[in-house]
N, C-alpha and C positions, 0 to 999 in steps of 0.2 A: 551500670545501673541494673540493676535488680530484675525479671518482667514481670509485671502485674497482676491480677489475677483474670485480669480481659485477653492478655498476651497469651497465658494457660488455655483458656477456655478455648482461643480462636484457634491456637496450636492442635489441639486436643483432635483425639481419632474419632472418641465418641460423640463428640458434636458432629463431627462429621455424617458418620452413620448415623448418628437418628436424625439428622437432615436429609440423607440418603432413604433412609425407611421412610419417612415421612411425603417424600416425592414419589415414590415407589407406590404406596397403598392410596394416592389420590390418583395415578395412573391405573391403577388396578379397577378402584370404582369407577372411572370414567369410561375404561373401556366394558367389565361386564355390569357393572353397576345391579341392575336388577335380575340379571340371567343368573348370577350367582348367589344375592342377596333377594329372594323372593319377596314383594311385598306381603303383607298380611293380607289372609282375608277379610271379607266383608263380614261385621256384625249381622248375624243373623236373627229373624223374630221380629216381634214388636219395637220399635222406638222408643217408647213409653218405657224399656226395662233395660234399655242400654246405659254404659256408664257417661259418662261426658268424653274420655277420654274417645271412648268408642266412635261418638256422634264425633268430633272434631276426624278421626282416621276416616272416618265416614265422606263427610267433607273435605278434605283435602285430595282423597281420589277421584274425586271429579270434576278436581280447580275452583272450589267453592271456598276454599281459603279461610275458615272460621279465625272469628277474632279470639286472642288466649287469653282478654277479659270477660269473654259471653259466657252470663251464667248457662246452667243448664236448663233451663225452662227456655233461652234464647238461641240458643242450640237446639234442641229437640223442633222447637218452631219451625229453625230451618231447614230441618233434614224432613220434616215431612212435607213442608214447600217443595222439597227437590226430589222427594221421591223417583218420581219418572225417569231421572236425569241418568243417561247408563256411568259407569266407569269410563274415564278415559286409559288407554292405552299407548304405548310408542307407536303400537303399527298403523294402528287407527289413525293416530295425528301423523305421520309421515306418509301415508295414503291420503291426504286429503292436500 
């Protein structure tokens, strides 16, 4: 009997390795995750002149978790609610 074309693919080198790759670069962000991949900074300015996208990166650094239906008018509301609120950080939350 003939093998399949599932018989191919599982035989195959290339599955293999980009399963290999694929383990590899979720090792990689686990271990320097953000030492290597900086997050962005913070929007700067006004609130009033930020984009949505901005206010949501805004909230989501300080575990404010914006919903990705909130218009922007329900956004901006909540970033200037939170103003005070600092940045969270890894060392900060592993110090505490």
């Amino acid at each position: 009997m003939a093998p399949t074309q599932l018989d191919r693919a599982l035989n195959s080198k290339n599955l293999f390795l980009g399963f290999a790759g694929m383990v590899t670069a979720v090792a990689a962000w686990s271990i320097w995750g953000t030492d290597v991949f900086p997050a962005q900074d913070d929007p700067q300015g006004n609130p009033e002149n930020w984009t949505a996208d901005e206010m949501r990166r805004w909230l989501r650094a300080r575990g404010l978790l914006p919903d990705e239906n909130a218009t922007r008018e329900e956004l901006l509301e909540r970033v200037k609610a939170n103003l005070r609120i600092p940045r969270t950080s890894k060392s900060a939350a592993s110090q505490q």
